[in-house]
C-alpha positions as CSV (number, residue, x, y, z in Angstrom):
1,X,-19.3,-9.2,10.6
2,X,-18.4,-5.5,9.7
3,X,-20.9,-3.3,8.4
4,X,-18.3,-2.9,5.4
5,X,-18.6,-7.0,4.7
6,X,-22.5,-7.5,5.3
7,X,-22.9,-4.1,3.0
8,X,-20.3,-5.1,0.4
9,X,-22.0,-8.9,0.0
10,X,-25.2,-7.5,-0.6
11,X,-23.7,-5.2,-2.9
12,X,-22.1,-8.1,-4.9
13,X,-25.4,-10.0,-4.7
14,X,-27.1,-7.1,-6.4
15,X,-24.8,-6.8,-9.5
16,X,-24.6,-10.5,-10.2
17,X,-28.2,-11.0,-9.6
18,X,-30.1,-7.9,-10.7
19,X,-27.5,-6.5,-13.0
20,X,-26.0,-9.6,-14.4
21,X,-22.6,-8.8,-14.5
22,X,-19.7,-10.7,-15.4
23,X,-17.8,-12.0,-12.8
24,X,-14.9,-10.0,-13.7
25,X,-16.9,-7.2,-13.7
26,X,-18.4,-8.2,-10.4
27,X,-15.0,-8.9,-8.9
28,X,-13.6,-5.3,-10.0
29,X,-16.5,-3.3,-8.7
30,X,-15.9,-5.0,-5.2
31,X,-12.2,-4.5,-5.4
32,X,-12.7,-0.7,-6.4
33,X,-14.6,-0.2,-3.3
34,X,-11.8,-2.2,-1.2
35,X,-9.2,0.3,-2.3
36,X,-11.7,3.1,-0.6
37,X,-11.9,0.6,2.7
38,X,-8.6,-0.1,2.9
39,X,-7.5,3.7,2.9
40,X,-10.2,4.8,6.0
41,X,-8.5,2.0,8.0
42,X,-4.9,3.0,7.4
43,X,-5.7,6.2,7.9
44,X,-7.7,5.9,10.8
45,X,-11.0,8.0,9.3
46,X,-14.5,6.6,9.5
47,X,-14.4,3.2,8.4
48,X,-18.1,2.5,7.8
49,X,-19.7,3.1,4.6
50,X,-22.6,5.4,6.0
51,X,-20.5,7.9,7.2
52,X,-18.1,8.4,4.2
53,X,-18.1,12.1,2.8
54,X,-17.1,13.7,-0.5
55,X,-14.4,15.4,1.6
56,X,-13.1,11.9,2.3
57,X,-13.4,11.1,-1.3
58,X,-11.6,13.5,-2.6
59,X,-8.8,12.8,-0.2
60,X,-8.8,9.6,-1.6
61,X,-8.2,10.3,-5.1
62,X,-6.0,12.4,-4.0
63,X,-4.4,9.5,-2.3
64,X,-4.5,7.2,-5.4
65,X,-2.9,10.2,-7.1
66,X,0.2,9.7,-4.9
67,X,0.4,6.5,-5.8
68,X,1.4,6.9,-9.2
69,X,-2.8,5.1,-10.2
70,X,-3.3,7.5,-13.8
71,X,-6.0,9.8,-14.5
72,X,-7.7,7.4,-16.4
73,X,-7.8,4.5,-13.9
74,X,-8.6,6.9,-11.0
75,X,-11.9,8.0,-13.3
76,X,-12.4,3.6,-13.1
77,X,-12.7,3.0,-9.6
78,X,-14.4,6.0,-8.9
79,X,-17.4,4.8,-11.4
80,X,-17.0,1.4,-9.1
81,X,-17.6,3.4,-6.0
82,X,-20.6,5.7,-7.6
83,X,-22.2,2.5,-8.2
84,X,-21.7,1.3,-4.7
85,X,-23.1,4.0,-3.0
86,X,-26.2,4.7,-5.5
87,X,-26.8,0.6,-4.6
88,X,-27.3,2.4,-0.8
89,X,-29.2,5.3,-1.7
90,X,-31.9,2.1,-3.7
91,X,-31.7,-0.3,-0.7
92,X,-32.7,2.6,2.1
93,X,-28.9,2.3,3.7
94,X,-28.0,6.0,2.8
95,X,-30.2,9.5,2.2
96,X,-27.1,11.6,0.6
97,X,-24.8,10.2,-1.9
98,X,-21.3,11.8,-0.9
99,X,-20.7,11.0,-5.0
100,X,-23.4,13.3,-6.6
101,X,-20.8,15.8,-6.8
102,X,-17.7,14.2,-7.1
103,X,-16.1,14.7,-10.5
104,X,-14.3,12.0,-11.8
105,X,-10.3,13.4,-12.7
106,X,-9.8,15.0,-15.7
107,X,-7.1,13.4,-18.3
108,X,-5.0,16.4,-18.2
109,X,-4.8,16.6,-14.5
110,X,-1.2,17.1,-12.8
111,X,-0.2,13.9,-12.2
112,X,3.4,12.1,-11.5
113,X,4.6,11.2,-15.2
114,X,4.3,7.4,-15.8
115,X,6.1,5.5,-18.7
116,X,4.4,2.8,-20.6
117,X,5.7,-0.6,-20.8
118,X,6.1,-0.3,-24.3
119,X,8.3,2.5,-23.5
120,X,10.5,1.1,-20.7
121,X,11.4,-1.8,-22.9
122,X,12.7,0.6,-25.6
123,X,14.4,2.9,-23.2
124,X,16.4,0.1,-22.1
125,X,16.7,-1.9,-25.2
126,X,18.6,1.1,-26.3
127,X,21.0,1.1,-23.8
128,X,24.5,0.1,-25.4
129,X,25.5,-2.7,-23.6
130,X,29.2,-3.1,-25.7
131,X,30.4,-0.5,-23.2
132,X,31.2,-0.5,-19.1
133,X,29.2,2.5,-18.8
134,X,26.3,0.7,-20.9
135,X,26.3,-2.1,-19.0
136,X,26.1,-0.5,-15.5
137,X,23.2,2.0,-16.7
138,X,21.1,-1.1,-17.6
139,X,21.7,-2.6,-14.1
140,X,20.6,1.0,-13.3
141,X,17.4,1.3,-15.0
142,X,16.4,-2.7,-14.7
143,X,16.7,-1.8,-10.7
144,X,14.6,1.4,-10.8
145,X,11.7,0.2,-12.7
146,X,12.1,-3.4,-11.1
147,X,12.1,-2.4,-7.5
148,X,10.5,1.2,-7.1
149,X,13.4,2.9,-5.6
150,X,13.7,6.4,-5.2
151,X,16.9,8.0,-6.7
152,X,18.7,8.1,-2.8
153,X,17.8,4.4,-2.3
154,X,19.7,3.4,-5.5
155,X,23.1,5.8,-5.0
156,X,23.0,4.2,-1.2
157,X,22.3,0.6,-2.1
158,X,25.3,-1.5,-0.8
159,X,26.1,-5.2,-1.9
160,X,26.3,-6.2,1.6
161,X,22.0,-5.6,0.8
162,X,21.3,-7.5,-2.0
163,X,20.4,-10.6,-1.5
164,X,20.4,-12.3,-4.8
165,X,19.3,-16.2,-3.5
166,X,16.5,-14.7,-2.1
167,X,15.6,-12.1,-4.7
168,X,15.2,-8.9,-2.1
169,X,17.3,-5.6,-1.8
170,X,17.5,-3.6,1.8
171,X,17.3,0.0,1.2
172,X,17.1,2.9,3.3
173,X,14.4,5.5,3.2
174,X,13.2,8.3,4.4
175,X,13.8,8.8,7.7
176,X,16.1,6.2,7.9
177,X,13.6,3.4,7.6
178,X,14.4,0.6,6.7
179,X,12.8,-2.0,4.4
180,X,13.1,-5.2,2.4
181,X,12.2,-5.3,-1.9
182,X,11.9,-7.9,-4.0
183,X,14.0,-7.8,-7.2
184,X,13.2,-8.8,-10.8
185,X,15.2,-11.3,-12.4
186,X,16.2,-9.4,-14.9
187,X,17.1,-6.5,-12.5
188,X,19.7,-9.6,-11.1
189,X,20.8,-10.6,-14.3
190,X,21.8,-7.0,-15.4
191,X,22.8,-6.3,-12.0
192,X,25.7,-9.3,-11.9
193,X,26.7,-8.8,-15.5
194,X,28.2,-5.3,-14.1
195,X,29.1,-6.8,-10.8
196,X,31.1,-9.5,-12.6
197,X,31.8,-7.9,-15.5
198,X,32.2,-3.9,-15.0
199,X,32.4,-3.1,-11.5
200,X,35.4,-5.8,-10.7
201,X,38.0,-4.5,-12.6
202,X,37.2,-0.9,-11.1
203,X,39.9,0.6,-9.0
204,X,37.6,1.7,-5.9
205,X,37.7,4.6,-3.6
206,X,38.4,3.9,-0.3
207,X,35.4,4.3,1.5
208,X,33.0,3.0,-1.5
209,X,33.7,-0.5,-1.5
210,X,30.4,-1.5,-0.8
211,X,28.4,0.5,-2.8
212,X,26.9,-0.8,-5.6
213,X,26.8,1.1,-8.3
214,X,30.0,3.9,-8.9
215,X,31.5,6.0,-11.5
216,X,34.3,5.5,-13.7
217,X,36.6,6.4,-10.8
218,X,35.3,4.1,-8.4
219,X,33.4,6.7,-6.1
220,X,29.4,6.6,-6.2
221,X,27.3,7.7,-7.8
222,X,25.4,10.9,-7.1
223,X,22.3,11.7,-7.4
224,X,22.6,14.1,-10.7
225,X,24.5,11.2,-12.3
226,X,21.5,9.2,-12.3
227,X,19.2,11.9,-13.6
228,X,22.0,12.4,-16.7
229,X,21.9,8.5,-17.4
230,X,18.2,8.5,-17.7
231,X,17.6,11.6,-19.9
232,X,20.6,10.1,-22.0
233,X,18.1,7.4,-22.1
234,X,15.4,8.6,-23.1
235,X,16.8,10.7,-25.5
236,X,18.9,7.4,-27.4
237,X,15.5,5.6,-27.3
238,X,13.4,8.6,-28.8
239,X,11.0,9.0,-25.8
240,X,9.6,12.3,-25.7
241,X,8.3,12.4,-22.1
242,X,10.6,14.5,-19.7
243,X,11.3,11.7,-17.2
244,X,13.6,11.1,-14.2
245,X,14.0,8.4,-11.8
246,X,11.0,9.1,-9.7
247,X,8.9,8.3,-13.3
248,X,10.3,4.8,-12.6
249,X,9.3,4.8,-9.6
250,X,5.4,6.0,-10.3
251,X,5.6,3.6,-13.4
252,X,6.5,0.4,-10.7
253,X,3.6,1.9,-8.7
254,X,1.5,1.9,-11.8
255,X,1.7,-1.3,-13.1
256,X,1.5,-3.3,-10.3
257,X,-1.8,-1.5,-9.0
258,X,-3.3,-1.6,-12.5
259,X,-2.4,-5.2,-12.8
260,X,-4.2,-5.8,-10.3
261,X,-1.6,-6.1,-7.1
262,X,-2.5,-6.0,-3.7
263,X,-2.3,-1.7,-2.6
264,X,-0.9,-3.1,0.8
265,X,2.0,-4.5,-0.9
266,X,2.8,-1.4,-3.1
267,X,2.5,0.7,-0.2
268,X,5.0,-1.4,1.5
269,X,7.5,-1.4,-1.1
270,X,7.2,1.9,-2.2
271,X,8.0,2.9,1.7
272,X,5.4,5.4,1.6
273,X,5.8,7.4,5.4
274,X,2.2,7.3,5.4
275,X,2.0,4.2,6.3
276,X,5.6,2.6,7.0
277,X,4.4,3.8,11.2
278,X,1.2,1.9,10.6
279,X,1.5,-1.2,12.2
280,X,-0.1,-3.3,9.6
281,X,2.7,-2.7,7.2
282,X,4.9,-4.6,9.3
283,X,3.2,-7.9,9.2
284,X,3.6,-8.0,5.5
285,X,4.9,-11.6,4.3
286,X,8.3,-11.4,2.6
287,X,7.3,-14.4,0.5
288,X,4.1,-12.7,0.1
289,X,5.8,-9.7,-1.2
290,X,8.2,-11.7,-3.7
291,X,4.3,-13.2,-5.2
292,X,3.0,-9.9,-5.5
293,X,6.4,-9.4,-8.3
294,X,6.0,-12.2,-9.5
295,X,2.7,-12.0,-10.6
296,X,2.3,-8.4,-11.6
297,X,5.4,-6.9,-12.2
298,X,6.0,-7.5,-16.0
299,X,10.1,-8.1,-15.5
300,X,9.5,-10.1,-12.9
């Protein structure tokens, strides 16, 4: 057994028994410090507790930063991890806390902008679905928010890669990486009502056919067009925040991970090139990937 497990059960032992927490509680303390586990081993630093540093801590932050997790709930798992290693410093297993000067983030730190879910169900509830343009920029913003894209992903997604029975899109990335992401349901049902409803009757470019959202002209959309939709938006729907279709994005990232979600799975779906070379990644599930959706995301 690793020295993370054996230190990490004795560390659960302590708060249930001696500080007679809650098993919730219990359960997110030890998930807190899994994050912090998980992100030495994918990226290959010192994966025993002993030998973490506030260097490394920091770079974690920064790390959970990235992926969209807010100020606030970045403040949360650090207190988890304090905890952790002053439960070292008591049994003898450490000298030095690497936390003792570790700040937790402040609220107004420079972070990616994140949308509520009260928001994104009025942003989109004030799309105008009487109109073709309506109905495609709901598709639009049910896909962005459902599946994490970034804005490149959704001009070059193609119908040939949506697979609707199995409730997955294939989307290029950076470096032309490849990868599978599950879909919403309502991301689908928006999605056919163009397809059958909007994007039929359009008289298609040659060379477009297969793209799946276009323009009034039947040529794709670029990226600047999907910017314009979503400050249209935001603006019909009265939300204030400047946003663009990387907040979707961060927002997917953040209510999965704050729901609770496996950070493997994010990762995975997000395509972050950190990780997408890590071999680990690769071995993901698909089903496992559709649960993680299911579960947490709250269109599923």
């Amino acid at each position: 057994m690793s020295t993370w497990s054996i230190t990490l059960r004795q560390f659960e032992g302590y708060l249930q028994l001696e500080k007679s927490l809650s098993a919730n509680s219990v359960e997110a303390y030890v998930r807190d410090v899994g994050k912090l586990r998980y992100f030495l081993e994918i990226r290959h630093l010192p994966n025993n507790p002993k030998e973490v540093t506030t260097a490394l801590l920091r770079e974690f932050l920064d790390w959970l930063g990235e992926l969209g997790m807010t100020a606030t709930s970045q403040a949360r798992t650090l207190s988890g991890i304090k905890a952790f290693f002053s439960f070292m410093i008591m049994e003898d297993l450490l000298t030095i806390d690497p936390t003792d000067t570790l700040e937790a983030p402040k609220t107004g730190r420079k972070l990616p902008d994140t949308l509520s879910y009260e928001d994104i169900v009025q942003l989109l509830d004030a799309v105008d679905l009487s109109t073709a343009e309506g109905t495609r920029n709901r598709a639009i913003l049910e896909v962005l928010y459902s599946s994490g894209l970034r804005v490149s992903e959704l001009t070059e997604l193609r119908l040939s890669n949506v697979y609707a029975d199995q409730g997955f899109v294939r989307v290029t990335g950076k470096g032309n990486k490849e990868r599978l992401v599950p879909i919403g349901r309502d991301a689908l049902k928006h999605m056919g009502l163009y397809l059958q409803g909007i994007r039929c009757h359009l008289d298609i470019k040659p060379g477009n056919e297969d793209f799946v959202f276009l323009n009034r002209r039947g040529a794709k959309l670029s990226r600047i067009m999907i910017f314009n939709i979503i400050k249209d938006a935001a603006k019909t729907a009265g939300v204030r925040k400047t946003i663009s279709p990387h907040t979707f994005r961060h927002s997917f990232a953040t209510h999965l991970i704050e729901g609770g979600a496996d950070l493997r799975a994010v990762q995975e779906m997000l395509g972050h090139e950190s990780i997408t070379t890590t071999e680990i990644y690769t071995h993901l599930d698909r089903d496992y990937l559709r649960q993680v959706i299911t579960a947490f995301h709250p269109r599923s």
